[in-house]
Biopython code that builds the backbone (N, CA, C, O; Angstrom):
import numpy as np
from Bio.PDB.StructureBuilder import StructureBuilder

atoms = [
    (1, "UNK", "N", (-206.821, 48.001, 219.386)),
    (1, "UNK", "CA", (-205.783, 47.042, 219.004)),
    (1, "UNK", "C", (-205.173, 46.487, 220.283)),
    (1, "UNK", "O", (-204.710, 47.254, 221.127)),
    (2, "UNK", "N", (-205.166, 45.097, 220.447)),
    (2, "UNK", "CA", (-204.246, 44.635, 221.281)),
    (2, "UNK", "C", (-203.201, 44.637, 221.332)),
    (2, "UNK", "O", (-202.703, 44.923, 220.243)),
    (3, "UNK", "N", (-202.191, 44.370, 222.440)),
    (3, "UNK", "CA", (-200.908, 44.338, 222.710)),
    (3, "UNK", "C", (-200.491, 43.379, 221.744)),
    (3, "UNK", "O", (-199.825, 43.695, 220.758)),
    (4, "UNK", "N", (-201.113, 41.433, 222.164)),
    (4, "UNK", "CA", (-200.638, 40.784, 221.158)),
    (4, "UNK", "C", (-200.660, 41.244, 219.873)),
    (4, "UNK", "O", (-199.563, 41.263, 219.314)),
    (5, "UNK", "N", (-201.847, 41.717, 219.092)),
    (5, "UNK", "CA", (-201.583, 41.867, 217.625)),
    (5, "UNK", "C", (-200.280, 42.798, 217.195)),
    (5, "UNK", "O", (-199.535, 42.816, 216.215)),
    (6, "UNK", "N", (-200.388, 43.625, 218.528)),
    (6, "UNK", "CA", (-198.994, 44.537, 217.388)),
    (6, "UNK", "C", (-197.803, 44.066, 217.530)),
    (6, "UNK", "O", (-197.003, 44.378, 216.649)),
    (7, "UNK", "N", (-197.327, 43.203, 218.635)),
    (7, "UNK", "CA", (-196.436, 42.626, 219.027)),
    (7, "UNK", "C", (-195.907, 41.223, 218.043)),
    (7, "UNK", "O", (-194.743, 40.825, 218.012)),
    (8, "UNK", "N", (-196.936, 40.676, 217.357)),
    (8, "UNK", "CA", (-196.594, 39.712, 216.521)),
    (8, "UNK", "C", (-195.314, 39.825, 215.396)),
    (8, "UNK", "O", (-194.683, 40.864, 215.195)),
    (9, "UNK", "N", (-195.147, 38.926, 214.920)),
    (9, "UNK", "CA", (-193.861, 38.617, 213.991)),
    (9, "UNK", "C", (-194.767, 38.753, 212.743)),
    (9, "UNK", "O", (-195.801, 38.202, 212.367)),
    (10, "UNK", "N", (-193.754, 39.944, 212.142)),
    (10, "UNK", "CA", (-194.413, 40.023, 210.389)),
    (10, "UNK", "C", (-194.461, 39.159, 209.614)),
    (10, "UNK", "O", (-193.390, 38.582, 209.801)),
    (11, "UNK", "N", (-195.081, 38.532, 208.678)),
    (11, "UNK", "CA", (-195.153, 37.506, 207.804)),
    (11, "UNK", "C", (-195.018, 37.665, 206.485)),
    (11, "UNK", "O", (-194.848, 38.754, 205.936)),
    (12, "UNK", "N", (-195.098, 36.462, 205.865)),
    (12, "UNK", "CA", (-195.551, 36.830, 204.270)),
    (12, "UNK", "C", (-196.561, 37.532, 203.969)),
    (12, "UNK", "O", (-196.576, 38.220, 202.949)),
    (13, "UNK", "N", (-197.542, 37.468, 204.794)),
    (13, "UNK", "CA", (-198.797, 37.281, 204.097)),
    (13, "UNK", "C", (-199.005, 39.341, 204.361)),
    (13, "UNK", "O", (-199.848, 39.980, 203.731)),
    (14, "UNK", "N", (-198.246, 39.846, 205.167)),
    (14, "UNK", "CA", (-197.671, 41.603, 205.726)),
    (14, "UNK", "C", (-197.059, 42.030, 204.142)),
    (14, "UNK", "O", (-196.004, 41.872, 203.528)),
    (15, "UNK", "N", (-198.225, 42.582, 203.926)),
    (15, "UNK", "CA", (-197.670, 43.651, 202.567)),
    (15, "UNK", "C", (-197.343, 45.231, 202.933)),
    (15, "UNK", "O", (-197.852, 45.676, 203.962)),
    (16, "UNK", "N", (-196.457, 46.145, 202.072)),
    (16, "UNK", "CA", (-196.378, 46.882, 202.256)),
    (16, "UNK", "C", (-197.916, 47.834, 202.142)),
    (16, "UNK", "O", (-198.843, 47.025, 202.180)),
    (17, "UNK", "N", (-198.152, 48.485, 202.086)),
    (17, "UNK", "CA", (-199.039, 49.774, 201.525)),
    (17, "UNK", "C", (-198.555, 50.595, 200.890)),
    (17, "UNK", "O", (-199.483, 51.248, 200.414)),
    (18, "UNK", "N", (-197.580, 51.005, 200.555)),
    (18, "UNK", "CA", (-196.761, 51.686, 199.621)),
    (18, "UNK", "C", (-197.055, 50.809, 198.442)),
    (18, "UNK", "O", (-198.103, 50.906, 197.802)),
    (19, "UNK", "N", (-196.064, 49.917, 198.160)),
    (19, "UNK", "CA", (-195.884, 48.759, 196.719)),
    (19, "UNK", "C", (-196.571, 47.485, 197.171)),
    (19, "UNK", "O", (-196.457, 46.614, 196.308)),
    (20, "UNK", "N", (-197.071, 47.192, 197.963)),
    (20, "UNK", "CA", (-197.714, 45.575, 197.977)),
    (20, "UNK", "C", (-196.182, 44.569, 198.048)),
    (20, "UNK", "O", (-196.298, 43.346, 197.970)),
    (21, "UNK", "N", (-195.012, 45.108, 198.174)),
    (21, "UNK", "CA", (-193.951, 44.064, 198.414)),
    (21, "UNK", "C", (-194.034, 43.369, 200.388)),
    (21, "UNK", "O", (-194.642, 43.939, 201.293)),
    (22, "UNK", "N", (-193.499, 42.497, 200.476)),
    (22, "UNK", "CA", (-193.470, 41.839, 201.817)),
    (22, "UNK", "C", (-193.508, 42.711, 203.007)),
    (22, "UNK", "O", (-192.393, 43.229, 202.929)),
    (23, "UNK", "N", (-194.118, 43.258, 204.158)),
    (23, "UNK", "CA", (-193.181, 44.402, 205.137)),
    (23, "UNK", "C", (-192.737, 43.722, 205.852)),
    (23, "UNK", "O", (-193.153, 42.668, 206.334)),
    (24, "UNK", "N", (-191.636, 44.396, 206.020)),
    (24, "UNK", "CA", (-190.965, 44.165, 207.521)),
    (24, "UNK", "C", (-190.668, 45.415, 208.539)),
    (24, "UNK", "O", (-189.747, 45.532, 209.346)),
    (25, "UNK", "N", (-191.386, 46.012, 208.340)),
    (25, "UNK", "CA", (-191.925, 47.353, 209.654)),
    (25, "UNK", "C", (-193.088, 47.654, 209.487)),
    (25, "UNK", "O", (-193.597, 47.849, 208.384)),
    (26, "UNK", "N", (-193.728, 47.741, 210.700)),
    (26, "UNK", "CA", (-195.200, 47.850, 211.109)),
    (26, "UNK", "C", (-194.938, 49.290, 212.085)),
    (26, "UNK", "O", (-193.897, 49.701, 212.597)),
    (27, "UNK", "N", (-196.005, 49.722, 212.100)),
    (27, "UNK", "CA", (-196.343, 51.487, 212.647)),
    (27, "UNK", "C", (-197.550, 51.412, 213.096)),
    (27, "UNK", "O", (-198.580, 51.054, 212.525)),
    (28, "UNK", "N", (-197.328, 51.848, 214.377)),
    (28, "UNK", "CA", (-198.301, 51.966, 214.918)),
    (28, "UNK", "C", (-198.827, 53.675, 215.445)),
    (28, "UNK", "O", (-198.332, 54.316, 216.372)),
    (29, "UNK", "N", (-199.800, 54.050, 214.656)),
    (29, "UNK", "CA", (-200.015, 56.053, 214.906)),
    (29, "UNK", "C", (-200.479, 55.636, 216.301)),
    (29, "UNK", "O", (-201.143, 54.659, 216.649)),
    (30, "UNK", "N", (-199.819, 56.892, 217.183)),
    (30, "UNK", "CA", (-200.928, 57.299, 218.478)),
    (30, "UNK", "C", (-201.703, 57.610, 218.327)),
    (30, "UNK", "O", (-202.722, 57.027, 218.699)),
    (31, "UNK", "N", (-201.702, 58.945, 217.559)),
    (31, "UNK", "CA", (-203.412, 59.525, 217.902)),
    (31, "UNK", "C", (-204.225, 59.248, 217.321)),
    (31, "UNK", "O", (-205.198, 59.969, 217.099)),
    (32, "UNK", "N", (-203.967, 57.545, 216.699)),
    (32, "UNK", "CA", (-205.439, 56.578, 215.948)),
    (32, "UNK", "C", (-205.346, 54.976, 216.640)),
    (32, "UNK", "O", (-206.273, 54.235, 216.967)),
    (33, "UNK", "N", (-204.666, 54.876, 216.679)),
    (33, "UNK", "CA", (-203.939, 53.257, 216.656)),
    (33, "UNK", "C", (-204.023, 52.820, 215.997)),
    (33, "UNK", "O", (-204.175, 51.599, 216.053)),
    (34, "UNK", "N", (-203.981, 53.637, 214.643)),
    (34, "UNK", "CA", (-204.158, 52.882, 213.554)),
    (34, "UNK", "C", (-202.485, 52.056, 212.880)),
    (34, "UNK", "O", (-201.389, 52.315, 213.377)),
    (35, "UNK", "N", (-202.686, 51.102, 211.724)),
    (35, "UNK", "CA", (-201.520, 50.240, 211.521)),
    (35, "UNK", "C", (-200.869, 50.353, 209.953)),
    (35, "UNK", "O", (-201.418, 49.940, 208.931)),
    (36, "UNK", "N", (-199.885, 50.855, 210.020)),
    (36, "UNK", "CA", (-199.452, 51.074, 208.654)),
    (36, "UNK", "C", (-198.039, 50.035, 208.646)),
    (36, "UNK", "O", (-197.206, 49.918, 209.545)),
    (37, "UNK", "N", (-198.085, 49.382, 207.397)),
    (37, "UNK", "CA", (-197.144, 48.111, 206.725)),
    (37, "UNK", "C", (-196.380, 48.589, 205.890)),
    (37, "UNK", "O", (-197.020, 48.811, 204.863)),
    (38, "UNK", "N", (-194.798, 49.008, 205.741)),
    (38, "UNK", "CA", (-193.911, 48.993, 204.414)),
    (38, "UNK", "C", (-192.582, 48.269, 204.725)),
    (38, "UNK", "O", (-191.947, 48.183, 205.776)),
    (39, "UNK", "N", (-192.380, 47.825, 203.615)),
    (39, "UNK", "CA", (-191.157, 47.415, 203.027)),
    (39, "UNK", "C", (-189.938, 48.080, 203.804)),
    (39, "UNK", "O", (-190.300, 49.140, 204.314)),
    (40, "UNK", "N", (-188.788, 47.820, 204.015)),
    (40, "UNK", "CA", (-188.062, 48.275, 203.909)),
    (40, "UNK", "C", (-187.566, 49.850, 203.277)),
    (40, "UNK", "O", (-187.081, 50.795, 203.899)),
    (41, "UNK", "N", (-187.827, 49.751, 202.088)),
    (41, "UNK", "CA", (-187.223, 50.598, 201.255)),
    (41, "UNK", "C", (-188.041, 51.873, 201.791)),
    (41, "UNK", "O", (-187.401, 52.852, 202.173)),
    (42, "UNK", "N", (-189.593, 51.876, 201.828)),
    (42, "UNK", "CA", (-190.672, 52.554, 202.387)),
    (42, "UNK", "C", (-190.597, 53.210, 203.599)),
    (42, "UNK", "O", (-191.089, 54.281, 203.954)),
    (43, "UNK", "N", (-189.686, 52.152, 204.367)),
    (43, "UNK", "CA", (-189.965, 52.406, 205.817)),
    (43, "UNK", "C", (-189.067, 53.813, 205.743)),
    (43, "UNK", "O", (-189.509, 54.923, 206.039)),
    (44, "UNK", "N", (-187.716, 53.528, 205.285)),
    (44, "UNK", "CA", (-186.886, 54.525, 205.735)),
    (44, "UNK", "C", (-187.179, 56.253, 205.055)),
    (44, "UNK", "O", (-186.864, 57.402, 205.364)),
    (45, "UNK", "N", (-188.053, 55.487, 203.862)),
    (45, "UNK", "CA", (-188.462, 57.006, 203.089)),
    (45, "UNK", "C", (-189.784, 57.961, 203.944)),
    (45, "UNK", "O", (-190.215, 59.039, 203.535)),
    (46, "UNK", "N", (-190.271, 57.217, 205.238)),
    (46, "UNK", "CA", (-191.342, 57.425, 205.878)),
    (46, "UNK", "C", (-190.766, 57.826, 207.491)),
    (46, "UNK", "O", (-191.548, 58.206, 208.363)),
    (47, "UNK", "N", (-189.508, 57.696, 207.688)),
    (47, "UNK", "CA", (-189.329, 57.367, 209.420)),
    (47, "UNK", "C", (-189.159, 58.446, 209.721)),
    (47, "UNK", "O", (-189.563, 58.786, 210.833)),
    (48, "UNK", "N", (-188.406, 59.558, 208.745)),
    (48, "UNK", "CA", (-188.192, 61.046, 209.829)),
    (48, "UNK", "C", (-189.619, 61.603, 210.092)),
    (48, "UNK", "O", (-189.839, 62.354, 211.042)),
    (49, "UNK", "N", (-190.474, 61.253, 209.315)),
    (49, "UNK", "CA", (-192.233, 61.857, 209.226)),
    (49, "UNK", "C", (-192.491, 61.118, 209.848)),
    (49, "UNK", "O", (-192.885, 61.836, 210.767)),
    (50, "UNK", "N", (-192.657, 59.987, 210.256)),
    (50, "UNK", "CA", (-193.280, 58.987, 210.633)),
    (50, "UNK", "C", (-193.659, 58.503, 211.924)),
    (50, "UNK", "O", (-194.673, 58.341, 212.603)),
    (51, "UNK", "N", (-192.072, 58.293, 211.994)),
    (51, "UNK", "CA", (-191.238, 57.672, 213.537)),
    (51, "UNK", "C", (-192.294, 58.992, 215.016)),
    (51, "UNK", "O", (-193.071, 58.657, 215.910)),
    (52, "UNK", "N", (-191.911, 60.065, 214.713)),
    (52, "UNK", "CA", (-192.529, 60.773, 215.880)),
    (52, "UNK", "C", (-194.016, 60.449, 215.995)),
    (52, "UNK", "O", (-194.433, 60.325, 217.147)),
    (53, "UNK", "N", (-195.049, 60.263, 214.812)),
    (53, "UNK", "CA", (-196.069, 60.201, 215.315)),
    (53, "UNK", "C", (-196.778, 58.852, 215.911)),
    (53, "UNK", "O", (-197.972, 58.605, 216.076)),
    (54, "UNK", "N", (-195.604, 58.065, 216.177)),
    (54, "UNK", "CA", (-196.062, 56.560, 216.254)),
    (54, "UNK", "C", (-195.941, 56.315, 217.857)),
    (54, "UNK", "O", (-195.284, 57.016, 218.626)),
    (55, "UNK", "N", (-196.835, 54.991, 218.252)),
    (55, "UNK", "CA", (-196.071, 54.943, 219.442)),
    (55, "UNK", "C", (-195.547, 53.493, 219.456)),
    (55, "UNK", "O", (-195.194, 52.854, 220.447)),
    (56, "UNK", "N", (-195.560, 53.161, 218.385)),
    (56, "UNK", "CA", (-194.538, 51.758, 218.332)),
    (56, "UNK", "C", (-194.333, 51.757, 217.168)),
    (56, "UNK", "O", (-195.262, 51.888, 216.371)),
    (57, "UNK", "N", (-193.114, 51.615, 216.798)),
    (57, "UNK", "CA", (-192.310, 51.208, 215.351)),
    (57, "UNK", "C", (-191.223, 50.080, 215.523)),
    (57, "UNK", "O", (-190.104, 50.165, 216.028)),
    (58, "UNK", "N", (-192.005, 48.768, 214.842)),
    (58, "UNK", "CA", (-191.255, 47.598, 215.172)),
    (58, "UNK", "C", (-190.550, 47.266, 213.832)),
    (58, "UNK", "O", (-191.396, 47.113, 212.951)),
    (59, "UNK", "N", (-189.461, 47.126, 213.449)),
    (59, "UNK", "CA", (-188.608, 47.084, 212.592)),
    (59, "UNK", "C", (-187.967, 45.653, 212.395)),
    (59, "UNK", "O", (-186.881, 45.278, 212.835)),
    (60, "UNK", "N", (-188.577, 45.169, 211.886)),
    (60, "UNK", "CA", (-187.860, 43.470, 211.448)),
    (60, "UNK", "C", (-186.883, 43.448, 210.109)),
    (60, "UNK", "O", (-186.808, 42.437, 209.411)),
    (61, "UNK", "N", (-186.339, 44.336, 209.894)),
    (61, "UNK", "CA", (-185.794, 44.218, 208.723)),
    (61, "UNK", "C", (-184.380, 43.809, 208.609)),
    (61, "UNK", "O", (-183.675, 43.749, 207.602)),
    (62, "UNK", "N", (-183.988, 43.429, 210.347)),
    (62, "UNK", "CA", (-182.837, 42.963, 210.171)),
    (62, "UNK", "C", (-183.027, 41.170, 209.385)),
    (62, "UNK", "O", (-182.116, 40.479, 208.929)),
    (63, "UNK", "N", (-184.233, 40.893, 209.448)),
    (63, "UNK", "CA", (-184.576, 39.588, 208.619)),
    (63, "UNK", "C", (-184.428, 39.641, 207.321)),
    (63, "UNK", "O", (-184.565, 38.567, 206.734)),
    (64, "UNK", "N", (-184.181, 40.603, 206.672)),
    (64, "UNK", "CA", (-183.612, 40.770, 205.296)),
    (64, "UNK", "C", (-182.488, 39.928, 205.246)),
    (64, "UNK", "O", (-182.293, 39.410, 204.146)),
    (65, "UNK", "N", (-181.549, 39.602, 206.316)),
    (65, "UNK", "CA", (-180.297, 39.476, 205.550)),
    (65, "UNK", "C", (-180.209, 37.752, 206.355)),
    (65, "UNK", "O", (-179.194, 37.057, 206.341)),
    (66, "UNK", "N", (-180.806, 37.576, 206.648)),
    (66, "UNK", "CA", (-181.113, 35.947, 207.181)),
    (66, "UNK", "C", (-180.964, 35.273, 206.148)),
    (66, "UNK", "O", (-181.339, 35.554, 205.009)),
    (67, "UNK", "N", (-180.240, 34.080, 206.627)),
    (67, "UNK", "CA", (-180.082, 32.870, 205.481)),
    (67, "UNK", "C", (-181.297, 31.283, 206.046)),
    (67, "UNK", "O", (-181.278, 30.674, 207.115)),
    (68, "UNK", "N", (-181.962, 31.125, 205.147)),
    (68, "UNK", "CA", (-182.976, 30.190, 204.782)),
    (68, "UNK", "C", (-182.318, 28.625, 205.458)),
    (68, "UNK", "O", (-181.485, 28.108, 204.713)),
    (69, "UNK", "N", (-182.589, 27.910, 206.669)),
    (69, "UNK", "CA", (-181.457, 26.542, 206.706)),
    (69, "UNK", "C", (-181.309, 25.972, 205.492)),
    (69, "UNK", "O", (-181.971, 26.269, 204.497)),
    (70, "UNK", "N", (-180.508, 25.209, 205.546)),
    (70, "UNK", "CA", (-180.913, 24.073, 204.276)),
    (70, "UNK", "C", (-180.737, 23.030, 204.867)),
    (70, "UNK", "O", (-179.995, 22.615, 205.757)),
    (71, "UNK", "N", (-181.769, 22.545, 204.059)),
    (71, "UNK", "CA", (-181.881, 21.058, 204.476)),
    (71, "UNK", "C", (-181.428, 19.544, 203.221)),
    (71, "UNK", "O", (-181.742, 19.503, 202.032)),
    (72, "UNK", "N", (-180.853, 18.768, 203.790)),
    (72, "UNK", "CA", (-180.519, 17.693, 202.556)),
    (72, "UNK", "C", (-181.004, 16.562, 202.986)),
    (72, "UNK", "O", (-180.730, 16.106, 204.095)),
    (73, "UNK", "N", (-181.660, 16.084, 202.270)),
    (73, "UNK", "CA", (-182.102, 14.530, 202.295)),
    (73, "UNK", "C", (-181.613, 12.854, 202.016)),
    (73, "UNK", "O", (-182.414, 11.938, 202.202)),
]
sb = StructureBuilder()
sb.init_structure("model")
sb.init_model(0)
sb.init_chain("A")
sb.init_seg("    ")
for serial, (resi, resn, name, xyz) in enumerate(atoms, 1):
    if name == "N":
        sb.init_residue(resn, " ", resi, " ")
    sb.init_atom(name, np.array(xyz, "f"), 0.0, 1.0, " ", f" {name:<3s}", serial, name[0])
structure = sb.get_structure()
């Protein structure tokens, strides 16, 4: 895995693996590099287990509470 890929900004298209809802935390295991996707709700039910075996845990979930611009025409 590259630097860029794990470094990227989560998207829509970033499902959890838990429920298939949107993620906004990505995990990255050390001793695979492998990449695990959850939700919010997921993440936190996963981080005391989780968090140690990773060597990056990028947490976007402060984008939960973002407001959408609006735009008027």
């Amino acid at each position: 895995m590259t630097t860029a890929v794990a470094d990227r900004t989560l998207n829509a298209l970033d499902r959890c693996d838990r429920c298939g809802a949107q993620a906004y935390v990505r995990v990255v295991l050390e001793s695979s590099g492998g990449e695990l996707l959850f939700c919010g709700h997921h993440a936190r039910a996963v981080e005391s287990t989780l968090k140690p075996l990773s060597s990056d845990w990028q947490d976007e979930t402060g984008r939960l509470h973002e407001k959408a611009p609006v735009t008027i025409d």
